[in-house]
N, C-alpha and C positions, 0 to 999 in steps of 0.2 A: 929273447924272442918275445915277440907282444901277440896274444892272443886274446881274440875277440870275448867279448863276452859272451855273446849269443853259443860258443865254441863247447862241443859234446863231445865226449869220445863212449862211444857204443859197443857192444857187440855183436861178431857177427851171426848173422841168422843161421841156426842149423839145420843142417840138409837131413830131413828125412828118410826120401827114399828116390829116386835110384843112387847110390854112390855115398850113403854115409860113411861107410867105414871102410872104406876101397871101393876095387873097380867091378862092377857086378854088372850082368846081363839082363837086359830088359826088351821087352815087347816092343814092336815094329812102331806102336802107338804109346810110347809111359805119359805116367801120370806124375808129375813132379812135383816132389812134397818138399816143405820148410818148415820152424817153426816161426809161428806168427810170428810180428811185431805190431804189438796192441796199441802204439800211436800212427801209424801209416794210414797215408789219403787211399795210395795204391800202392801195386806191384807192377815192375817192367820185370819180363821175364824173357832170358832169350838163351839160344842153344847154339853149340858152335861144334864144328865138326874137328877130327885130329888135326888139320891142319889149320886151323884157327881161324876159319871161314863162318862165320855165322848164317844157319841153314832157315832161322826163323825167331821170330821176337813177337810179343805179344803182355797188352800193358790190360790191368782192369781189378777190380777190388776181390780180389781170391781169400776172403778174409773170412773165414766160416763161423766165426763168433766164439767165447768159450774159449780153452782152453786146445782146441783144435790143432793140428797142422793147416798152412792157408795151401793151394792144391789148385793147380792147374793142368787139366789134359792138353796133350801136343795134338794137333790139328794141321801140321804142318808139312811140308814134302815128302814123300815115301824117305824113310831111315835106310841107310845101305847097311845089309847084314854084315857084322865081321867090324866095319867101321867104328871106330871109338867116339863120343860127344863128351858134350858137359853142358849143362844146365848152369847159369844162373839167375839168379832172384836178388832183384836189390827193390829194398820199400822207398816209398818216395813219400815227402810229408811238404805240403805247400811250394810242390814243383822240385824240392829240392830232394837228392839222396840222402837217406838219414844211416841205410844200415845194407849189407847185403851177403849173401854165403859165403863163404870158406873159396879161395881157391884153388883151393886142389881136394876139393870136395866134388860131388854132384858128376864123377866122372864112369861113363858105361860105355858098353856096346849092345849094340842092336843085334836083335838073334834072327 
């Protein structure tokens, strides 16, 4: 197998909060935390419903500086109580994806 030079292998971003370490409850509105990646342009971050429906997306530099979590609030469609989501966050570095959560991280329900 011939691999690029330019070619990285990374790891992935850790989910903060909602859903680091299982499935936990969260507010009508969460706030979705990662830890940084300190070479990224941006973040595309988007949410998907239990059935794999993607309920809302949203790209912008959420990078707080520091040793921070990078953090972005949902502004998106009213959440259905009871229903399960998931969050993710992939960094992007010169348009391209470089790194992004866990997936079977980042996973809640709406209270």
């Amino acid at each position: 197998v011939a691999v690029a030079g330019g070619f990285k292998v990374t790891g992935a971003l850790a989910v903060v909060s909602p859903g680091a370490d299982g499935v936990e409850s969260a507010s009508a509105t969460p706030t979705f935390r990662w830890e940084d990646d300190s070479s990224e342009d941006l973040y595309r971050v988007a949410l998907f419903d239990a059935l794999g429906t993607q309920v809302w997306e949203t790209e912008g530099n959420f990078d707080p500086g520091g040793s921070k979590p990078a953090t972005v609030s949902y502004d998106g469609p009213a959440l259905t109580p009871g229903m399960y989501y998931q969050f993710c966050a992939i960094s992007v570095k010169g348009g391209v994806p470089i790194s992004s959560t866990e997936d079977l991280k980042g996973v809640f329900y709406a209270e």
